[in-house]
C-alpha positions as CSV (number, residue, x, y, z in Angstrom):
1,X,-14.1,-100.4,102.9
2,X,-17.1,-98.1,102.1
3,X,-15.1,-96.6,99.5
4,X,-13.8,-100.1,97.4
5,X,-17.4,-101.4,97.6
6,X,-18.7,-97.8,95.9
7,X,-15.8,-98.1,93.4
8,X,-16.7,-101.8,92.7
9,X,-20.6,-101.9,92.0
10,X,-19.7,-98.7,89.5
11,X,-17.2,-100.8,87.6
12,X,-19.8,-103.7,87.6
13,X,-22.6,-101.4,86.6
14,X,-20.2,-99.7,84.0
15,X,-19.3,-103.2,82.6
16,X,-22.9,-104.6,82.3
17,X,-24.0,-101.3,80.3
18,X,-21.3,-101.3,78.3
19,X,-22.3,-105.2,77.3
20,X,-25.7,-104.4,77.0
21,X,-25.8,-100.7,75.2
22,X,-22.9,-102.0,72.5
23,X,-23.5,-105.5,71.9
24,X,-21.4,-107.2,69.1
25,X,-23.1,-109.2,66.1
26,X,-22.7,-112.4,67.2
27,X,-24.0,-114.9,64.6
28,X,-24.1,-117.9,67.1
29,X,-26.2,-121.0,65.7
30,X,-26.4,-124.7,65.8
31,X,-25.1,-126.5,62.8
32,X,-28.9,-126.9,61.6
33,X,-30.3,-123.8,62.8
34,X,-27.7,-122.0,60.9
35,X,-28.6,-124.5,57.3
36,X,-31.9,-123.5,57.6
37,X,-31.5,-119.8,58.0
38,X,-28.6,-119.6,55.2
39,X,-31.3,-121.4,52.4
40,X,-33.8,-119.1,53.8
41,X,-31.9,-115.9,53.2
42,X,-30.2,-117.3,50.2
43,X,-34.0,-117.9,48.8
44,X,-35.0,-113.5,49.8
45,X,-36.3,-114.7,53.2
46,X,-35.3,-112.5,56.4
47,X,-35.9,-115.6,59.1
48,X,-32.3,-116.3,59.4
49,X,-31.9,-112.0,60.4
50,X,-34.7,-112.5,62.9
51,X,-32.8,-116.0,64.5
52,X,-29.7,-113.7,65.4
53,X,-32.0,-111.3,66.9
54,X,-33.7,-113.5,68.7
55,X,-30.8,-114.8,70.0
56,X,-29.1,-111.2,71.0
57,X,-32.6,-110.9,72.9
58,X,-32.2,-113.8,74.6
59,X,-28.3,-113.3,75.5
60,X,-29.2,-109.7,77.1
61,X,-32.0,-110.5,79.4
62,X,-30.0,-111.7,81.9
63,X,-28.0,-108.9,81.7
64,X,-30.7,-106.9,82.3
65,X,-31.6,-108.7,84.9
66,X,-28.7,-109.1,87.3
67,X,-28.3,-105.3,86.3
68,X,-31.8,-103.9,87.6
69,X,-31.5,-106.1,90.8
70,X,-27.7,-104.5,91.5
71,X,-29.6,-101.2,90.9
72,X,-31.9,-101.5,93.3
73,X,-29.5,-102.9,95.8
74,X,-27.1,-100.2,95.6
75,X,-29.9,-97.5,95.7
76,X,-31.5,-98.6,99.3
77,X,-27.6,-99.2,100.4
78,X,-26.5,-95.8,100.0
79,X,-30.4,-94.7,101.5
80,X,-29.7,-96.7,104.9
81,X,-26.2,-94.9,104.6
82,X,-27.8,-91.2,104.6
83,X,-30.0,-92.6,107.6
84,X,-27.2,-93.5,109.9
C-alpha cells in the first residue's frame, strides 16, 4: 500500500510540473476583453499581450499552490516513515 501511494503522489507531482513548467498559450478572453485588446494591439499597444499574461498568472497559482502543499505533505510523510 506504501508503495502505490509513493507511485501516486510522484505521478501527481510529475503532472502538476509538467502543467506548470510547459504551459500552452492559451489566449482565453471574454468577448469584450478580447475587442478591446485586438484594437489595442491593432493600434501598436502591447495591453492585449499583458491580458494573456495576466491570465496564464492567474491560471498557474493554483497549481502552485496545491503543488507546494502536496510537497510538504509528502516530505514530513516519508520523515514519520524513517522514524518508525
Amino acid at each position: 500500500m506504501k508503495r502505490i501511494n509513493k507511485y501516486i503522489s510522484i505521478i501527481a507531482l510529475a503532472f502538476t510540473l509538467s502543467t506548470v513548467v510547459a504551459p500552452t498559450v492559451a489566449i482565453a478572453q471574454c468577448p469584450m476583453c478580447r475587442m478591446s485588446a485586438e484594437s489595442n494591439l491593432k493600434s501598436g499597444g502591447t495591453d492585449g499581450k499583458g491580458l494573456n499574461q495576466g491570465i496564464l498568472y492567474m491560471l498557474a497559482t493554483p497549481y502552485l499552490v496545491i503543488g507546494a502543499i502536496g510537497y510538504v505533505w509528502w516530505r514530513n510523510r516519508k520523515r514519520e516513515e524513517e522514524m518508525e
